[in-house]
Residue, then its C-alpha position, 0 to 999 in steps of 0.5 A: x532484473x539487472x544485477x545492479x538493481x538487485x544489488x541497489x535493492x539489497x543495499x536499500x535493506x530488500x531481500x530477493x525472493x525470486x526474478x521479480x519479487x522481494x520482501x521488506x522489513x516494515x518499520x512497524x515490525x521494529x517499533x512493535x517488537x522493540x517498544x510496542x508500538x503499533x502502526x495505524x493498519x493494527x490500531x484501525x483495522x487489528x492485524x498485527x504489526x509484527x505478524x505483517x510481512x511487506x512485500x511486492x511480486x514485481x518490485x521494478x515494474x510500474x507505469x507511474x512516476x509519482x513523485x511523492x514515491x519513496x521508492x527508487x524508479x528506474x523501473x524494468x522494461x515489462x517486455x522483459x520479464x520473467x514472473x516468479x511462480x506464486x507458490x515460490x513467492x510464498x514461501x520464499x517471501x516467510x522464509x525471507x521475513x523470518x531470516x529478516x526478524x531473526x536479529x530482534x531474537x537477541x534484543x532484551x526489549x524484544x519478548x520471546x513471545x512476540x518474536x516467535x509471533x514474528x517469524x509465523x506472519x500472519x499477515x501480507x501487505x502486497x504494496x511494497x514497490x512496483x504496481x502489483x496488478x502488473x504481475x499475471x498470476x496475482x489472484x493465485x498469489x493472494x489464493x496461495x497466501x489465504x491457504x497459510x491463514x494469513x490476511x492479504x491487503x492489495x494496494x493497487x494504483x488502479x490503472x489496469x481496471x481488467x486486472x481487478x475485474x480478472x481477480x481469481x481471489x479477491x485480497x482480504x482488504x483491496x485498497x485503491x490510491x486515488x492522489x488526485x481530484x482530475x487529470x490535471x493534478x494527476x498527470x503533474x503529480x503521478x506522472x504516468x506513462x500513458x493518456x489513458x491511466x486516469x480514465x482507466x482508474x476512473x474505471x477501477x473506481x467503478x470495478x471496486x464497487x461490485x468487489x465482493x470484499x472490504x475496499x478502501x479508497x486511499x488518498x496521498x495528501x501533498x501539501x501545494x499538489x493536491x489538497x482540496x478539490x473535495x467536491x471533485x474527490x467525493x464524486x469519484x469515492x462515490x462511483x468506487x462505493x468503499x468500505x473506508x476512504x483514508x485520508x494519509x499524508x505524503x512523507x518526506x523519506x527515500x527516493x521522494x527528496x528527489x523530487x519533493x521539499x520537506x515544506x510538501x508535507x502536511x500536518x496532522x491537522x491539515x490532513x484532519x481538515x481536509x478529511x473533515x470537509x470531504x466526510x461532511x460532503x460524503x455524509x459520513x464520520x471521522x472514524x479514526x485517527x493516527x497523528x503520528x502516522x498523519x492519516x484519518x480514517x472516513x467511514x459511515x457512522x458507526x461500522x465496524x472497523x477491525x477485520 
């Protein structure tokens, strides 16, 4: 990675934890320790919002443009790269997230307690930037983090269907973001740098459904860009054959300003209408919901949710 963009990231409040890699405080970390406030994935699925380490093996490579993204896409030549080493990414991804909580030790809001249970993660969420099936050695990286005890949560934009099949250790919960009901939507929404991105996360949707683990299929709901086409969204949950669909809207935060209007996101309640409309084709419920978080989660009548 160029130094510029090391220290453009660094600014951005990213800690480096390698040639590729780095680490972000979660705004839900902070919210936790300071006013116990949890994000949707604790209240949904249990883990622990302050346990959760954020974080990407290759921060500035990815193969959309999404312009719904919050993060800075300028991204590296993937012909260039020098990949971390998985064990290094580890440990150097908790020692990076303990030097990150370390501040909250000398907050009266924040329990001794809790910000010991913060500097022990017990969770990673590999999504923070970048396309994480980019990096080769990921199935060692999610090996190396199941060794600690932590839970790993894999968010994929499903455009390297042979990476997920590869897998050499499948993540705790794999989630798949599915932005749009066509092509048309997609290749104006996402902005992908090959014609044959969305046949090939039409592809992944058929790889999740023989994935021996908890899958997920992730919509991003943009307000004038891709809401509706519920007909068209179920047909392609269906060949994916999820745990749970989740039903999120788009944010008007970071680098998206750029590209999208305030007026682009959606209200709890649309997105909560959206959702109802696509369980009732589905045949499944509304499970839960986050109103704050504007996310809806989908799932057959009466599984269990928490990990």
């Amino acid at each position: 990675m160029k130094d510029d963009k090391k220290d453009l990231l660094k600014k951005h409040g990213y800690s480096l934890t390698g040639l590729e890699s780095g680490v972000k405080l979660c705004h839900w970390v902070s919210k936790k320790l300071i006013d116990g406030r949890s994000c949707y994935k604790e209240d949904f699925y249990g883990i622990k919002s302050h346990r959760c380490l954020q974080m990407s093996p290759v921060l500035d490579l990815c193969n959309q443009r999404c312009l719904f993204c919050w993060r800075y896409q300028d991204h590296e030549d993937r012909n260039s790269v020098d990949f971390d080493e998985p064990g290094e990414i580890v440990e150097n991804s908790i020692r990076a997230q303990r030097e990150l909580v370390s501040g909250f030790k000398g907050d009266g809001r924040c329990s001794k307690e809790m910000w010991d249970e913060a500097r022990e993660p017990n969770q990673v969420a590999i999504s923070l930037a970048g396309e994480p099936t980019l990096y080769p050695y990921l199935g060692e990286l999610i090996r190396e983090y199941k060794k600690r005890g932590m839970t790993t949560f894999l968010v994929t934009n499903g455009t390297l269907p042979e990476r997920l099949e590869e897998l050499s250790e499948l993540p705790t919960q794999l989630y798949l973001t599915l932005p749009a009901p066509n092509r048309k939507v997609y290749d104006r929404l996402c902005v992908p740098d090959s014609n044959k991105n969305w046949d090939n996360i039409k592809r992944s949707l058929d790889v999740l459904s023989t994935l021996e683990t908890r899958t997920v299929v992730r919509h991003t709901l943009v307000k004038g860009w891709n809401i509706g086409w519920e007909k068209e969204y179920v047909e392609l949950i269906k060949r994916a054959d999820p745990d749970f669909v989740e039903a999120k809207g788009y944010v008007f935060v970071g680098d998206s300003r750029r590209r999208m209007k305030l007026e682009n996101m959606p209200s709890h309640d649309m997105i909560k209408d959206f959702a109802r409309r696509e369980a009732r084709l589905l045949g499944w419920d509304i499970l839960k919901e986050k109103r704050d978080s504007r996310v809806v989660l989908l799932g057959e009548s009466g599984i269990e949710t928490k990990l």
